[in-house]
Every structure is written in structure tokens, then in C-alpha cells.
C-alpha positions as CSV (number, residue, x, y, z in Angstrom):
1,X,-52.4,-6.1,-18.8
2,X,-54.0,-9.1,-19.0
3,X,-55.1,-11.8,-21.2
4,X,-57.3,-10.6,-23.8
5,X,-60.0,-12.1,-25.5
6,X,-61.9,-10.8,-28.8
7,X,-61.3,-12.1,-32.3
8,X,-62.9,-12.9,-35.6
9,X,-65.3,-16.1,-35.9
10,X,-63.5,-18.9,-38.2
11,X,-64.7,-18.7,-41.7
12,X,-66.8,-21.8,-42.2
13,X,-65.7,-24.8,-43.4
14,X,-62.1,-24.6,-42.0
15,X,-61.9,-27.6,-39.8
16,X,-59.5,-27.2,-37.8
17,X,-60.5,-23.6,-36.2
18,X,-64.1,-25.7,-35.5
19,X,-62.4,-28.0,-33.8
20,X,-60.4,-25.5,-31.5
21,X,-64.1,-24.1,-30.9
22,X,-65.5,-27.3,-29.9
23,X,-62.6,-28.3,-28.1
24,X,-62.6,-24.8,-26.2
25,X,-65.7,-23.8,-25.7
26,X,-65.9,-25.3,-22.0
27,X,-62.5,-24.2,-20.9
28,X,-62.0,-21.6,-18.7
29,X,-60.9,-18.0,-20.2
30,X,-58.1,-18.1,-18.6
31,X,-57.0,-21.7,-20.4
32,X,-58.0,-20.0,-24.0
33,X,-55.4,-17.7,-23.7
34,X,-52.6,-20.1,-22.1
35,X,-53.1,-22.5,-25.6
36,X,-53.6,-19.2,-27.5
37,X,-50.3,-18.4,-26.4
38,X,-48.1,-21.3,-26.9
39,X,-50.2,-22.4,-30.1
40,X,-49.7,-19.2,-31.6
41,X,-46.0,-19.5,-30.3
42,X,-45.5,-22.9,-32.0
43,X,-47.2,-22.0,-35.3
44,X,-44.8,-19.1,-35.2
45,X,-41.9,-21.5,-35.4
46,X,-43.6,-24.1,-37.9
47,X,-43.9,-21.0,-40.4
48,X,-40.1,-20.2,-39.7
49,X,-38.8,-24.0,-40.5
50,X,-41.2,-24.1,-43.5
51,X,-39.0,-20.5,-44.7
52,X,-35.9,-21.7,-44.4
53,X,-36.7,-25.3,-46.2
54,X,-38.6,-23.7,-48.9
55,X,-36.9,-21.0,-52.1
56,X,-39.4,-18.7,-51.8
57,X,-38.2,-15.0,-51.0
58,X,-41.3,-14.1,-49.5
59,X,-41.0,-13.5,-45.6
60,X,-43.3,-16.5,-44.0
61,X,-46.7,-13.8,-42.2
62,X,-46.4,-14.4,-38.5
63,X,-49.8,-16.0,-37.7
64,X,-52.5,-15.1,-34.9
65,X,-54.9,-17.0,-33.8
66,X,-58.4,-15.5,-33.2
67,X,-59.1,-14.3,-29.8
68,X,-61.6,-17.2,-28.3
69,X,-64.4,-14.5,-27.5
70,X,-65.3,-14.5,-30.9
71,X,-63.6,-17.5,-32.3
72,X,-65.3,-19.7,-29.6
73,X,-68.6,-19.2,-28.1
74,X,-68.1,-15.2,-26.4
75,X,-67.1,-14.4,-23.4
76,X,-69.0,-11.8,-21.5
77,X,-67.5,-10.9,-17.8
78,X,-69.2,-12.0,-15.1
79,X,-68.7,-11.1,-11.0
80,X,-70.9,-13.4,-8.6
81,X,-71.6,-12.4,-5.8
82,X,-70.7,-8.9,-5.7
83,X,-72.0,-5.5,-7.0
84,X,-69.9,-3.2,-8.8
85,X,-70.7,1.0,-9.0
86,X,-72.4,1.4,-12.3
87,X,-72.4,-2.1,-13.1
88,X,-76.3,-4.5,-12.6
89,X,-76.3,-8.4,-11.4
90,X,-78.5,-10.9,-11.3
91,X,-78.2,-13.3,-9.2
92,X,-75.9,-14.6,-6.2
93,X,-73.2,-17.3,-6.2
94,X,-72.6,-19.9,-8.3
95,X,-71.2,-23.2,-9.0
96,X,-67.0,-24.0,-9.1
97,X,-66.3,-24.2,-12.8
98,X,-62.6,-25.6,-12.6
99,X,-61.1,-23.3,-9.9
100,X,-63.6,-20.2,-10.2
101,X,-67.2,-19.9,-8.9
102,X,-69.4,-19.6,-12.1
103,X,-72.5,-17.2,-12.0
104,X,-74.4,-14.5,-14.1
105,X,-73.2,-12.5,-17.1
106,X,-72.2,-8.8,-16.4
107,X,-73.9,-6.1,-17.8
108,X,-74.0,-2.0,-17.8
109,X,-75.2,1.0,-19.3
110,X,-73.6,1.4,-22.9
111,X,-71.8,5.2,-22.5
112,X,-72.2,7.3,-25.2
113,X,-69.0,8.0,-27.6
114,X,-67.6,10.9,-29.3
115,X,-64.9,11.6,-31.7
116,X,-64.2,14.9,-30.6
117,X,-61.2,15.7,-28.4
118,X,-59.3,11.7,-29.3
119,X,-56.3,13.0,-30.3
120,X,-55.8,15.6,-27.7
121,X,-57.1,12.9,-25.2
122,X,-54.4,10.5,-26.4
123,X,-51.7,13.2,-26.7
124,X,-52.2,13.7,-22.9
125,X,-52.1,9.9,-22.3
126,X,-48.8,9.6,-23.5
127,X,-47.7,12.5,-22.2
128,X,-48.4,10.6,-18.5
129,X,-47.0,7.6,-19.8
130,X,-44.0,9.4,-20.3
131,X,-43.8,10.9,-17.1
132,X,-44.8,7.9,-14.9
133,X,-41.8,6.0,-13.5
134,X,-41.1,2.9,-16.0
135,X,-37.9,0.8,-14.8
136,X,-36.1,-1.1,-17.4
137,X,-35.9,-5.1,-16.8
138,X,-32.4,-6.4,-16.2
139,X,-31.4,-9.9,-16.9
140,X,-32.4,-11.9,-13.8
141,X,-35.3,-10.3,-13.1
142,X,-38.8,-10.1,-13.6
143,X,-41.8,-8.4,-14.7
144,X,-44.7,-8.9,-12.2
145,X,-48.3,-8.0,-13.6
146,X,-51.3,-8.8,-11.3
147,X,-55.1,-8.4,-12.2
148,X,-58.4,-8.8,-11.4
149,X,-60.6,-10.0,-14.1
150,X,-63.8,-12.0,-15.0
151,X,-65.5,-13.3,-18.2
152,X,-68.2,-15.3,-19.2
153,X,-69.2,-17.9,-22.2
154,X,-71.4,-19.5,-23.9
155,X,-72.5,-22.7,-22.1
156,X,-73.6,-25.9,-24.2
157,X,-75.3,-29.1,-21.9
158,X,-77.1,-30.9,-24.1
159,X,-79.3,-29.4,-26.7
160,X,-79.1,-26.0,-24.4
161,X,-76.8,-23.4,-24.5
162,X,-76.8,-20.3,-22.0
163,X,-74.6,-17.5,-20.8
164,X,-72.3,-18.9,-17.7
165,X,-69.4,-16.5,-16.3
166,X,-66.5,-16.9,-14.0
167,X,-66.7,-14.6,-11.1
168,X,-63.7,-11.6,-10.5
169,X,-60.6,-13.6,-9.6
170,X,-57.0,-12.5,-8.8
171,X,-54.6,-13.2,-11.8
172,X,-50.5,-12.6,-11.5
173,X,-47.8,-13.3,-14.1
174,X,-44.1,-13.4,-13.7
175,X,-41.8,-13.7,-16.7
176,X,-38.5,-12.9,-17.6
177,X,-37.3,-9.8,-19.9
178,X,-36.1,-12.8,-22.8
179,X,-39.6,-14.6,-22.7
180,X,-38.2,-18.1,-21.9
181,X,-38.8,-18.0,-17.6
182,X,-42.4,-17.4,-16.2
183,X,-45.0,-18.4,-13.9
184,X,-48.5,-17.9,-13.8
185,X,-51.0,-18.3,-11.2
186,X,-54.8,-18.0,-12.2
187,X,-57.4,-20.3,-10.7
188,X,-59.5,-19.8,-14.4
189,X,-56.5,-21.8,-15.5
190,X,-55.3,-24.0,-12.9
191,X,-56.4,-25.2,-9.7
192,X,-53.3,-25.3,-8.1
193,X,-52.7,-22.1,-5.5
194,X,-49.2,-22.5,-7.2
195,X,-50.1,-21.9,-10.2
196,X,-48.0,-23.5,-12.9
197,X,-44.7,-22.9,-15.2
198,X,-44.8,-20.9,-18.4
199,X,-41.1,-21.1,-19.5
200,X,-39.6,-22.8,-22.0
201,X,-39.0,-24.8,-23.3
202,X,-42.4,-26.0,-23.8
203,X,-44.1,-29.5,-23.8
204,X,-42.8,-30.5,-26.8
205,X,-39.3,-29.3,-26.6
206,X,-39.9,-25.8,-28.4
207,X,-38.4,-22.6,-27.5
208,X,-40.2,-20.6,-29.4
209,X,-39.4,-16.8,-31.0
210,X,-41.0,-13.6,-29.7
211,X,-42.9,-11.7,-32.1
212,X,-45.5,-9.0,-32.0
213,X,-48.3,-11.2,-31.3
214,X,-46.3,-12.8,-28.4
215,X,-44.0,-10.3,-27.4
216,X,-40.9,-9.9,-24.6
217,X,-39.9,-7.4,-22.9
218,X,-36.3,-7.6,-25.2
219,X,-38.2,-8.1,-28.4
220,X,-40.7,-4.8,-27.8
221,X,-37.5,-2.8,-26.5
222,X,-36.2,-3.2,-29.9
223,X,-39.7,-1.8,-31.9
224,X,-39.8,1.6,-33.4
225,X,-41.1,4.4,-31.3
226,X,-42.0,5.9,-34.5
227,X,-45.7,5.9,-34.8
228,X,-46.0,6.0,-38.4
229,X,-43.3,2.9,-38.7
230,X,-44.9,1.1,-36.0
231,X,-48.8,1.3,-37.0
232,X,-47.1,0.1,-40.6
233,X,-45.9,-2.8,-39.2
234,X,-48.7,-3.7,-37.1
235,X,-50.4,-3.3,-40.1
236,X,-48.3,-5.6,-42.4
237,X,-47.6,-8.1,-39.4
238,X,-51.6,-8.7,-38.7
239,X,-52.2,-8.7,-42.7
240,X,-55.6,-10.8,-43.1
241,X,-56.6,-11.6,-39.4
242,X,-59.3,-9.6,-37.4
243,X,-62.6,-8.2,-38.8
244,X,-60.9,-5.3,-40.4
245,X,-57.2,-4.1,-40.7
246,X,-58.1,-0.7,-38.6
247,X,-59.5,-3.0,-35.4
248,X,-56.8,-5.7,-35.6
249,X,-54.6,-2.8,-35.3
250,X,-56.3,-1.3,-32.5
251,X,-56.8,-4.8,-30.8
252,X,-52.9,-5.5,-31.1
253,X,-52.0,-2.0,-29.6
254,X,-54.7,-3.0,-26.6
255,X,-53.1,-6.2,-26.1
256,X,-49.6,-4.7,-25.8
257,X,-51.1,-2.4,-22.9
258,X,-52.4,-5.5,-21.4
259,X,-50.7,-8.4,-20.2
260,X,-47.0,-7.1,-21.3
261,X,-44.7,-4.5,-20.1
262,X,-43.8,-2.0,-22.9
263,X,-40.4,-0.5,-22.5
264,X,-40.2,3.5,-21.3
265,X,-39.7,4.5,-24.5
266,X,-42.2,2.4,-26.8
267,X,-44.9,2.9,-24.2
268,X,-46.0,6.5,-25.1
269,X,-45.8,5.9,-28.2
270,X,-48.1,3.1,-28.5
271,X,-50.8,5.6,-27.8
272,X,-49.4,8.3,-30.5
273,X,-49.8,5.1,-32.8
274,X,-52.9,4.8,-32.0
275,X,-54.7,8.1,-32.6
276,X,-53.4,7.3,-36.3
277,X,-56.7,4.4,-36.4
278,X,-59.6,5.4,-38.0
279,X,-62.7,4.9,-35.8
280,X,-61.4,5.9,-32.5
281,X,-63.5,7.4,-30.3
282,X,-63.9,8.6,-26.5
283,X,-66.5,7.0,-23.7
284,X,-66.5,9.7,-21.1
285,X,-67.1,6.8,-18.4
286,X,-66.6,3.4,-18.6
287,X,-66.0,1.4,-15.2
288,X,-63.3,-1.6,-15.2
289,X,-63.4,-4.7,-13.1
290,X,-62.7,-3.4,-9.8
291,X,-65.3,-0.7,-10.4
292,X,-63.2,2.3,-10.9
293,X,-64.9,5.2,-13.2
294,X,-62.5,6.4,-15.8
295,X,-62.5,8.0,-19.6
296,X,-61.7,5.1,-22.2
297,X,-60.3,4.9,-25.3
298,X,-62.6,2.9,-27.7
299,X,-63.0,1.3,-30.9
300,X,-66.4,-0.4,-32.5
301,X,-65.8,-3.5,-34.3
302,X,-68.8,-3.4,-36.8
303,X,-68.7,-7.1,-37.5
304,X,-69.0,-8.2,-34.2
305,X,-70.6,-5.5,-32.4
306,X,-68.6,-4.9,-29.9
307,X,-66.4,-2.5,-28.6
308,X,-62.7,-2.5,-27.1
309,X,-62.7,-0.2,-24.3
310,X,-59.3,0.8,-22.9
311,X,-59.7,2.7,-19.6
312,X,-57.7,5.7,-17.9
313,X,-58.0,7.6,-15.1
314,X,-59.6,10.7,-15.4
315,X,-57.3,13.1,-13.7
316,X,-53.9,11.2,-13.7
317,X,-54.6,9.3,-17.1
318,X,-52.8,6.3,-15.8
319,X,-54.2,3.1,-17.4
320,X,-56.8,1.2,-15.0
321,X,-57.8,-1.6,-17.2
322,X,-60.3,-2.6,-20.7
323,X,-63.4,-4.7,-21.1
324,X,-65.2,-5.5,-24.2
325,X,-68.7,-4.7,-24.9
326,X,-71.3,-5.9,-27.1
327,X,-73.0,-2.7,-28.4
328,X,-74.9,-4.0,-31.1
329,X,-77.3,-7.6,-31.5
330,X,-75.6,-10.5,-33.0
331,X,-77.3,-13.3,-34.5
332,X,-77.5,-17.0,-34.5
333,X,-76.0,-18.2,-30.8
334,X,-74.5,-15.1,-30.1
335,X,-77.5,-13.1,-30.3
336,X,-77.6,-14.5,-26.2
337,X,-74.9,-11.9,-25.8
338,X,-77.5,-9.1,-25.5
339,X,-76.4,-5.1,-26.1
340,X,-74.6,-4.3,-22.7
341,X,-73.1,-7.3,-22.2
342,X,-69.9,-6.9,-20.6
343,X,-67.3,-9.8,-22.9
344,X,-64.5,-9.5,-20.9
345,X,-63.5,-7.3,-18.0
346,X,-60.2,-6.6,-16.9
347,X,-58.4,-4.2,-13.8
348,X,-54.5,-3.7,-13.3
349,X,-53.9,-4.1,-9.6
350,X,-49.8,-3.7,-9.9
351,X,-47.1,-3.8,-12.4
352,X,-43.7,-3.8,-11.2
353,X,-40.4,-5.3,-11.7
354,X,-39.0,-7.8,-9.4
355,X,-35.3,-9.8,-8.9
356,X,-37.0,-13.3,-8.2
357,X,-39.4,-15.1,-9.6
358,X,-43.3,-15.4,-7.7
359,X,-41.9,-12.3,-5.7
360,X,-44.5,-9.4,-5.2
361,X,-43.3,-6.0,-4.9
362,X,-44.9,-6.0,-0.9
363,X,-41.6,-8.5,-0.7
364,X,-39.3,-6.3,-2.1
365,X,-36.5,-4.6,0.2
């Protein structure tokens, strides 16, 4: 559960996405999807004042911004200094990139997929999931998430531009069941061993709305565990964003398996939602961050080329992590970002609920 990053390029000639790429383009990963967050947050709101100032019946579309692994140079995952099973370096250390060591993109062997067996493999999936021991959150306390993940970009100095990664770093995330307490401690974001604040009200003043894009824990407790109702309104609430509607689907059920903490009752049935995509498929191994071998749940995004990968354990079928890779050759820029480039990598250490904030379960009574 962690930040994510894969989206559609801006279509040309809208300014203001090129400016967010120019702008963002030598931030760290980890800073994309902190100004994803709360700009995607505060566009949220500016949509709901212009509704209630404005006669039209419509209902205002909840807007997402693209991921910045596709809306900004990509992001492929890179781990100086260290060798992971089934995974080939080049390369040793780098150089500190704001509070992460930078050095080679990540590669490894592209697995094979299959369609065969994806619904009875997701069937089983969220039959673990319902199984596994899910606490509810109660006011006052909070949902802890740590990770390791790495990533890597594309790197503009002068007229030269060239693939540049942050190594594997620990990432952890506190916030409360409403949304509006949090903390966040990522050294791809800030330098600080502290970390920095994530509640709200933000910057400007704003306490802005959860929604599916930028969910609670209180907002997803009150989603339909229907699959068929809740693929239709990921569906309708992603309406025009993405490469297609069938991976924007896919990518928002992948991000609600990341960096959140889906109630006991919604979580199983995130992956019944998901066998419902077209274009599913099964990679019998795929390897996340840490290393660990597991079956993964997958989906090709034929624009881009690149496939989501979420990963399970084979046996237990717990989820380990997801990573992105590039599966086909791109063009222009991009085409850098060769066929088994790893875009983003990410591993779930722990997820667990806490009573105080920056508290780790090891603290726990």
C-alpha cells in the first residue's frame, strides 16, 4: 500500500499538465504523489464550490490527476547497491538525490502471462482476504502502513536526459480513520528523519473531502461490497481519465490495495470486482521490492506498454506488494525505459492499526 505511480501522458497542448511535468520531473517520487494527493484533494473541492454556485443538475466528475510515471518523465524502480533474487543491477552506489541515494534503473525478466485460471485465482484471493484478521479503526486511532519501495525517472541536465532511480528506502504512513490527522515519513519526500504532517487542514486552509481517488478509512467503509455496483462506480467516477476505462479501473482497484486500508468487508470484494475487468491476466512469478517470489495479478496497458503487477503469496495468497513494468518499447523520450524495466516497485512490510500517532505496532502493549 503505497504510493502509486502510472498514468496517462497529458494530451498536448494543455498547458497546465506541461507545466506540472516540467515542474516535476526532478522531484522525488515520493513528492509526486504528496502534491498528487493534496492537488487532486483541492481540485476535488474547487469542482464542489463551482456545483453549488452553478444551476446545472449535473453532478460536478470528481477529477484525478495522472499518475507522474506517465504524466511526467517515467519512473522505473531502482535499488543501489543491492541485488535482489531474480532481479539484474548495474552498477554500485550513487549520488544523494534529496534524501535517497540515486543509482541505476531496475530491471528483470518479463514472466510470461496467462488468462487461464484468473477468476478462480482471484476467488481464492478474496477468500484469504476474508479470512485474514482485519481490525476496524476506531476514532483516535490510526492506520499504520509501512513499505519498502524504489523508483526511478527520467533525468534532464542540460540537453541530456537519462534514466536515474532512487535506491529501496523505508516509507511509513499514519493517518486517521476520517482523513484529516497523518504523518508521513519518507526520505524520497522529505529529509527530515521526522518526516512531516499530512493533516488538515492543508496550506491553504482546505479541509478537503474524501473521495474514491483519495479515500478514508470512513469514506471506503461506506462503499458497496457489491462487485457489480462497485466496478460501476469506479467506472462512472474515473469517466475520461487513464488510457482506457478497463485499466483506469484496474489501476484504481490497485491503488485501493496500496497505500489505504480497505475495511473487512470491502476488502474481499475489491478482488471479486476485479475479475469483472477485461484483460486480466496471471504472471506465475513476479518478485516485489524486497525480493519475495509470488503469483501476481496483472493488467497490460496497451498505450503505455506497461503492466500493473499486483503480487500475492503463492501459498497463503496474502498481498506482498505491485511494481509496474514496461513490457513493450515506447517512443520518443520514453523509449529509454527499455522492455523489463521495472517503473515502480513496491513491498508491504506491516499494516496495522495503532492508538497514537507515529506509533509502530513493535510499541504496542
Amino acid at each position: 500500500m503505497n504510493a502509486n505511480t502510472s498514468r496517462q501522458n497529458p494530451a498536448e497542448g494543455d498547458e497546465s499538465a506541461q507545466l506540472l511535468s516540467r515542474t516535476a520531473r526532478d522531484l522525488p517520487a515520493g513528492r509526486h504523489q504528496f502534491h498528487r494527493e493534496r492537488l487532486m484533494a483541492q481540485i476535488h473541492d474547487m469542482q464542489q464550490e463551482e456545483r453549488a454556485t452553478t444551476a446545472a443538475p449535473a453532478k460536478a466528475r470528481r477529477l484525478r490527476l495522472p499518475r507522474p510515471a506517465i504524466t511526467l518523465p517515467a519512473m522505473a524502480a531502482a535499488l543501489a547497491g543491492a541485488v535482489v533474487a531474480g532481479v539484474s543491477m548495474s552498477g554500485g552506489g550513487g549520488v544523494r538525490d534529496g534524501g535517497v541515494a540515486t543509482g541505476p534503473a531496475l530491471t528483470t525478466r518479463i514472466g510470461a502471462t496467462t488468462t487461464k485460471g484468473v477468476p478462480q485465482l482471484l476467488d481464492q484471493i478474496s477468500l484469504a482476504a476474508a479470512d485474514g484478521s482485519h481490525p476496524a479503526v476506531k476514532p483516535g486511532q490510526y492506520v499504520y502502513i509501512e513499505s519498502k519501495t524504489a523508483d526511478s525517472y527520467l533525468k534532464t541536465v542540460g540537453d541530456r536526459t537519462t534514466v536515474a532511480g532512487h535506491e529501496l528506502h523505508r516509507r511509513q504512513v499514519w493517518e486517521s480513520p476520517d482523513g484529516t490527522e497523518g504523518w508521513l515519513i519518507d526520505p524520497a519526500v522529505n529529509d527530515s528523519s521526522e518526516g512531516e504532517t499530512l493533516s488538515l487542514p492543508d496550506e491553504q486552509g482546505n479541509t478537503p473531502e474524501a473521495f474514491l481517488n483519495n479515500p478514508s478509512y470512513d469514506y471506503l467503509s461506506k462503499l458497496t461490497t457489491d462487485p457489480d455496483a462497485l466496478l460501476a462506480k469506479i467506472y462512472k467516477e474515473t469517466e475520461g481519465h487513464g488510457n482506457s476505462p478497463d485499466q483506469e479501473a484496474f489501476t484504481t482497484i490497485g491503488d485501493l490495495l496500496g497505500e489505504s486500508y480497505p475495511p473487512a468487508q470491502l476488502y474481499p470484494a475489491l478482488f471479486r470486482t476485479a475479475a469483472k475487468i477485461p484483460g486480466v491476466v496471471v504472471v506465475q512469478d513476479a518478485v516485489d521490492a524486497v525480493g519475495r517470489h509470488g503469483v501476481a495479478v496483472a493488467r497490460l496497458d496497451e498505450t503505455s506498454g506497461r503492466r500493473e503487477e499486483w503480487i500475492f503469496d503463492q501459498k497463503t495468497h496474502v498481498f506482498l506488494g505491485e511494481r509496474t513494468v514496461q513490457v513493450r518499447q515506447n517512443t520518443g523520450q520514453e523509449a529509454l525505459l527499455k522492455p523489463g524495466t521495472v517503473i515502480s516497485t513496491t513491498a508491504i512490510l506491516n499494516r496495522a492499526v495503532v492508538d497514537t500517532m507515529k506509533q509502530t505496532p513493535s510499541q504496542t502493549g
